[in-house]
PASEBA-1860 file (N, C-alpha, C; in nm, 3 decimals):
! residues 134
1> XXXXXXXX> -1.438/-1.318/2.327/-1.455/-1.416/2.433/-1.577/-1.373/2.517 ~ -1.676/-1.474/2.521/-1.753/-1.456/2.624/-1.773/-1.491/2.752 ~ -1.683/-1.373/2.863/-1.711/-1.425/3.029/-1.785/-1.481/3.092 ~ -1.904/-1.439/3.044/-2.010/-1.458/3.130/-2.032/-1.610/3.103 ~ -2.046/-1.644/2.978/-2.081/-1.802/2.920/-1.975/-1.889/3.021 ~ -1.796/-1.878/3.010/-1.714/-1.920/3.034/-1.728/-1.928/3.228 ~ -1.761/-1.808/3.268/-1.724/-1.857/3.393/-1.867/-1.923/3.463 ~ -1.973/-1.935/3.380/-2.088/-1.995/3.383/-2.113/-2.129/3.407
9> XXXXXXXX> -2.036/-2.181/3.294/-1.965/-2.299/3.249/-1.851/-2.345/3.357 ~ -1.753/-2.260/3.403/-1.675/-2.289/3.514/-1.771/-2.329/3.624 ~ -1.881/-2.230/3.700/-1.900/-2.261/3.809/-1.987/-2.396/3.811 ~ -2.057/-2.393/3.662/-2.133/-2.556/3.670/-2.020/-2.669/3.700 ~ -1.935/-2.636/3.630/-1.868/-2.770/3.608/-1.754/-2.770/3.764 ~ -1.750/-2.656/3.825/-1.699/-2.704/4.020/-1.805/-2.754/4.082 ~ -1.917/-2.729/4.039/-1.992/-2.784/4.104/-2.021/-2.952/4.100 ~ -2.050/-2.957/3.957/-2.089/-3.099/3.961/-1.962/-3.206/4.021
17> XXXXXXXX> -1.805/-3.121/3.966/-1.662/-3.202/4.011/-1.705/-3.242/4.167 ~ -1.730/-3.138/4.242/-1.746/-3.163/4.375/-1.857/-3.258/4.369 ~ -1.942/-3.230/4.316/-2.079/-3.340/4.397/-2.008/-3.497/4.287 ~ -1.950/-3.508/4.183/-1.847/-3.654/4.156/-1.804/-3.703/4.295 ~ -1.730/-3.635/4.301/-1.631/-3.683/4.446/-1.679/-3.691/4.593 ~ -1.759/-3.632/4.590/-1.856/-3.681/4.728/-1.914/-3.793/4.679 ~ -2.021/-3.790/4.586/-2.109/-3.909/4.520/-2.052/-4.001/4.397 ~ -1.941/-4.035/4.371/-1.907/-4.116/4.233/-2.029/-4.151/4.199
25> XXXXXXXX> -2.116/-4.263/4.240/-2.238/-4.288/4.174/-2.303/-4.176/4.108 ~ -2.239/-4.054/4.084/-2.367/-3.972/4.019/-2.282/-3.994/3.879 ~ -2.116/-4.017/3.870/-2.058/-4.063/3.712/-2.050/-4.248/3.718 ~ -2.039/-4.285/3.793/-2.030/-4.394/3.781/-2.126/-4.500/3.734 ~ -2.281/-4.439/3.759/-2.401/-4.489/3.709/-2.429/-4.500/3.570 ~ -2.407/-4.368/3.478/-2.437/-4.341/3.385/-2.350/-4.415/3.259 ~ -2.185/-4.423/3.331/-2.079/-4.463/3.270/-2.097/-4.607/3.285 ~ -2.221/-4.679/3.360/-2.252/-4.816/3.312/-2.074/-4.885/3.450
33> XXXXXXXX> -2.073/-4.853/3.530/-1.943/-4.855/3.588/-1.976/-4.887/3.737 ~ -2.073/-4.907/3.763/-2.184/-4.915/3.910/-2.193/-5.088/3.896 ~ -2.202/-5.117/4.006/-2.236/-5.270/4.007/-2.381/-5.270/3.963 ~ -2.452/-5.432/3.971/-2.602/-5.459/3.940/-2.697/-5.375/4.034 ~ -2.645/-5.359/4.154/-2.692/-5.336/4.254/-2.722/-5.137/4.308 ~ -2.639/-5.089/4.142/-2.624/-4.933/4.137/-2.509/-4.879/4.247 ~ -2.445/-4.998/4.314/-2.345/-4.937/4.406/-2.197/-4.977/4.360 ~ -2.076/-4.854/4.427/-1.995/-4.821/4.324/-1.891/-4.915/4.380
41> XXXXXXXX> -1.814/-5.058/4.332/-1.680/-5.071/4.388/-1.602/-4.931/4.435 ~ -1.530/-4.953/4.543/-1.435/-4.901/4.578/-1.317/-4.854/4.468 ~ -1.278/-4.912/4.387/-1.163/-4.906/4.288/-1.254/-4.825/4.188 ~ -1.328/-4.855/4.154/-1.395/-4.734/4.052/-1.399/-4.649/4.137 ~ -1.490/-4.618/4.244/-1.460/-4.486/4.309/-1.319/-4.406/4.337 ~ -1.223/-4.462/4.364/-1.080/-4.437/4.349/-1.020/-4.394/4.248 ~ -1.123/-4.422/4.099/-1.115/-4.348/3.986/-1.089/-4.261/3.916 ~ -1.271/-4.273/3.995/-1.386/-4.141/4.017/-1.334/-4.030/4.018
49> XXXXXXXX> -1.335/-4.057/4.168/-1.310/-3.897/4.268/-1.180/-3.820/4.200 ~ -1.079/-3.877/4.167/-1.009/-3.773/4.119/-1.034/-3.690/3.948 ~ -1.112/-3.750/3.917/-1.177/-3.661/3.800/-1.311/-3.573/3.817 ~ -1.395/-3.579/3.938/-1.429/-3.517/4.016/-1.355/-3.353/4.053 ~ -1.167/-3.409/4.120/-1.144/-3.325/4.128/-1.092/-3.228/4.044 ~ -1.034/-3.293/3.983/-0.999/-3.233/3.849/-1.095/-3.167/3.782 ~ -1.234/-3.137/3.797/-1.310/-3.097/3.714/-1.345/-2.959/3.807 ~ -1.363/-2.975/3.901/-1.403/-2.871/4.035/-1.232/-2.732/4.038
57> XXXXXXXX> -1.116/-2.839/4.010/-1.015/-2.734/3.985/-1.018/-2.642/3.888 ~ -1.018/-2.741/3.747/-1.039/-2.660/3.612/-1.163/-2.553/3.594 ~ -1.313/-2.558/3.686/-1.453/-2.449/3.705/-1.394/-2.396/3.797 ~ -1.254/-2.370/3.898/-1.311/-2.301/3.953/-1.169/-2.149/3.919 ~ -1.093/-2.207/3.847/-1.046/-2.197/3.780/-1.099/-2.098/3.684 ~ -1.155/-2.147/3.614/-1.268/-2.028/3.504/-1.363/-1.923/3.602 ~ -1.387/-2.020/3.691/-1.504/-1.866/3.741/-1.420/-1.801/3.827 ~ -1.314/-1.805/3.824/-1.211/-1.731/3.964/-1.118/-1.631/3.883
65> XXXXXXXX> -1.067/-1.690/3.762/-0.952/-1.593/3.670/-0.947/-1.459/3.682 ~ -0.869/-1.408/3.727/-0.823/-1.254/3.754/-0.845/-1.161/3.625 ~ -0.781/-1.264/3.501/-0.797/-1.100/3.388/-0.858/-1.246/3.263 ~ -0.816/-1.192/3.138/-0.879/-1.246/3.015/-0.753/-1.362/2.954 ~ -0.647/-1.367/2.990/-0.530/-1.439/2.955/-0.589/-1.590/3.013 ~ -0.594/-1.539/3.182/-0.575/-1.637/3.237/-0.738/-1.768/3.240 ~ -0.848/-1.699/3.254/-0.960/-1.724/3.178/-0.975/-1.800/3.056 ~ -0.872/-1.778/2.930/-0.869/-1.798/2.828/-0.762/-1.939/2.840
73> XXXXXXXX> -0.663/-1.946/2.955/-0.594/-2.113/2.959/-0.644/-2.173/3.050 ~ -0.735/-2.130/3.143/-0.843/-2.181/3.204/-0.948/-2.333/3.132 ~ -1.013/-2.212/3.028/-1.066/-2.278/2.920/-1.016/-2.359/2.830 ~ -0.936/-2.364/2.804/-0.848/-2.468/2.715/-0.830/-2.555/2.787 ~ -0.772/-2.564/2.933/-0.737/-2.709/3.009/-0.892/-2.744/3.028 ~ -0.993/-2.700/3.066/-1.119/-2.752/3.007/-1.174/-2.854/2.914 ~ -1.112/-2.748/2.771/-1.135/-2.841/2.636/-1.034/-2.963/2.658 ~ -0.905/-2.930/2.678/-0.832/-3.059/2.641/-0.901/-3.159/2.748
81> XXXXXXXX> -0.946/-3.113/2.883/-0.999/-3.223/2.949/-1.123/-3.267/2.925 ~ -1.217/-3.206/2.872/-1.316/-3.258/2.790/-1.302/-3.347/2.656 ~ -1.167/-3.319/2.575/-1.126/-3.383/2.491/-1.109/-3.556/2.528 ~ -1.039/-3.534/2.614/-0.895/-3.655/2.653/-1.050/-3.756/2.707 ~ -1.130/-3.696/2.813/-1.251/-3.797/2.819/-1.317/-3.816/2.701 ~ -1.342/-3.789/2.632/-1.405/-3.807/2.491/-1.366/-3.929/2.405 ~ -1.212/-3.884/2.378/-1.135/-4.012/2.338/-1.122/-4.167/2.408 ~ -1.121/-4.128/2.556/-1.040/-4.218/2.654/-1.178/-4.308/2.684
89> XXXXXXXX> -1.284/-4.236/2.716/-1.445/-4.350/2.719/-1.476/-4.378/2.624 ~ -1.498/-4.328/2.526/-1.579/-4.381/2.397/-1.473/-4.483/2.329 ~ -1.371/-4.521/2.406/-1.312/-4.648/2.287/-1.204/-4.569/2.153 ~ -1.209/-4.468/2.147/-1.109/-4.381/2.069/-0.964/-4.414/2.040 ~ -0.960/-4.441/2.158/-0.787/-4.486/2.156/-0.787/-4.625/2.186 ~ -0.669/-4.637/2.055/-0.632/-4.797/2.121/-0.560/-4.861/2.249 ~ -0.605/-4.938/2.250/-0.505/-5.071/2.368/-0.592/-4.962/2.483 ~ -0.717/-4.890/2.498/-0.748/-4.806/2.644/-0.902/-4.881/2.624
97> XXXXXXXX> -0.890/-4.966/2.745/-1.027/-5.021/2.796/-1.160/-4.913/2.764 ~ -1.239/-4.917/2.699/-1.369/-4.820/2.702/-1.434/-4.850/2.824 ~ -1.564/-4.772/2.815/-1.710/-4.819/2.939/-1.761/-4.973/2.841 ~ -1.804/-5.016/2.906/-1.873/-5.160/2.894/-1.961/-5.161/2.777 ~ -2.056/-5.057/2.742/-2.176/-5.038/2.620/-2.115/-4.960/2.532 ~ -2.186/-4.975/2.416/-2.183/-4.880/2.279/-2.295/-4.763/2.372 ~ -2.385/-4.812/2.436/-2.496/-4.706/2.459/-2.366/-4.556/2.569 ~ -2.323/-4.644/2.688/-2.220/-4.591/2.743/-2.119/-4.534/2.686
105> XXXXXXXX> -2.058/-4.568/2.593/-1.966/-4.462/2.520/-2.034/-4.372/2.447 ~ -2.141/-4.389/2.372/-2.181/-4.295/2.323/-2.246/-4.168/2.415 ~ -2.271/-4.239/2.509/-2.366/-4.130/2.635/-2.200/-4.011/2.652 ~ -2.093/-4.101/2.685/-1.979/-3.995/2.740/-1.907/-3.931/2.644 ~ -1.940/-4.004/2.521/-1.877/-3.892/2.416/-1.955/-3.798/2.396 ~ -2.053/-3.807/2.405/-2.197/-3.684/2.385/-2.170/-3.604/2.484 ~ -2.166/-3.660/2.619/-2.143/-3.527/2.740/-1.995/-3.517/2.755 ~ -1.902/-3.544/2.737/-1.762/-3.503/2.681/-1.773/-3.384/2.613
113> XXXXXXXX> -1.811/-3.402/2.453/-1.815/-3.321/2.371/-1.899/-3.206/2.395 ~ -2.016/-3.200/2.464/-2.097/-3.117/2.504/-2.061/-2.994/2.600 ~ -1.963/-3.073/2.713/-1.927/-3.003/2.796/-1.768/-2.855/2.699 ~ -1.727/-2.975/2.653/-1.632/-2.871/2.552/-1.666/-2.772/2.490 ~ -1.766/-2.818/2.410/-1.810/-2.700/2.302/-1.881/-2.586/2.358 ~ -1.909/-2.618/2.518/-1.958/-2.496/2.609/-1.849/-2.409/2.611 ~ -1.726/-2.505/2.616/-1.605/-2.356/2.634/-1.529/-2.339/2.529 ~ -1.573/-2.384/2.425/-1.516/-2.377/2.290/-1.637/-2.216/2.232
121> XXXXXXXX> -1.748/-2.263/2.250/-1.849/-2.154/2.235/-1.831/-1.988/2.326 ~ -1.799/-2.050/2.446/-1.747/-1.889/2.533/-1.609/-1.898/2.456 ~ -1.487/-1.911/2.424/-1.379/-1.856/2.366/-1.398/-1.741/2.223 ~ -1.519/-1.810/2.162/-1.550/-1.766/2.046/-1.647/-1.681/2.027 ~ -1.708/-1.683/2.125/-1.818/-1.593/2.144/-1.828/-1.497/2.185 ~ -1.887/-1.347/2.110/-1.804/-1.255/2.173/-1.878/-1.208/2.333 ~ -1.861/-1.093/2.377/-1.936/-1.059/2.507/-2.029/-0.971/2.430 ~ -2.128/-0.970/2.487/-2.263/-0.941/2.437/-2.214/-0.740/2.478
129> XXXXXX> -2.253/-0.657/2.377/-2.242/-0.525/2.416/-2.392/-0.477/2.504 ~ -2.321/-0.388/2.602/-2.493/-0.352/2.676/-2.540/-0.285/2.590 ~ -2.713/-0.302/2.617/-2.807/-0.213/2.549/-2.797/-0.064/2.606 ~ -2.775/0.031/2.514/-2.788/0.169/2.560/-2.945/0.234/2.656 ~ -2.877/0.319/2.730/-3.012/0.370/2.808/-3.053/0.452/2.726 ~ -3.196/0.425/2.723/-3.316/0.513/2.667/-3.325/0.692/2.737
END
């Protein structure tokens, strides 16, 4: 397992959760989910923000973990939550409303999947050994 990658990956991803939930327009734009006007209904923002928080729990979560157990289910509620968006925007599952575009689902299955395989890559990856002193 690689820490450093994983809680790397944690602190990006509290970060951006938090700046979701202050700003929905920073997911709501991309997800094609913004009015004409680039501004966010209220009910999408009501969405939003709690996957925002959910994302800021699960990074902070990883960059906070006490030992290697807890780090390691850290990362997994990660993947599965990187998963479950993957499926749930891109149209994956049936009878579940997608984003509005093929361009839009494909954008969130790409950064879905992207964000996963960051902590699919630290689980698997080992920790780099230090270089010996000369």
């Amino acid at each position: 397992m690689n820490r450093t990658l994983l809680r790397l990956t944690g602190a990006a991803t509290a970060v951006y959760g938090l700046a979701v939930t202050r700003r929905p327009a920073l997911l709501a734009r991309p997800s094609g989910l913004a009015g004409p006007d680039g501004t966010v209904p209220a009910p999408v923002a009501a969405c939003i923000s709690p996957l925002g928080l959910r994302d800021a729990a699960c990074g902070l979560a990883m960059l906070l973990a006490p030992d290697d157990r807890s780090l390691r289910t850290a990362a997994l509620l990660r993947i599965a939550a990187d998963l479950g968006d993957a499926a749930l925007l891109s149209g994956l599952v049936p009878g579940v409303t997608p984003l509005p575009t093929a361009r839009h689902r494909a954008g969130a299955l790409v950064v879905s999947l992207g964000w996963g395989a960051l902590s699919v890559a630290g689980l698997l990856r080992p920790d780099r050994e230090p270089e010996p002193l000369p």
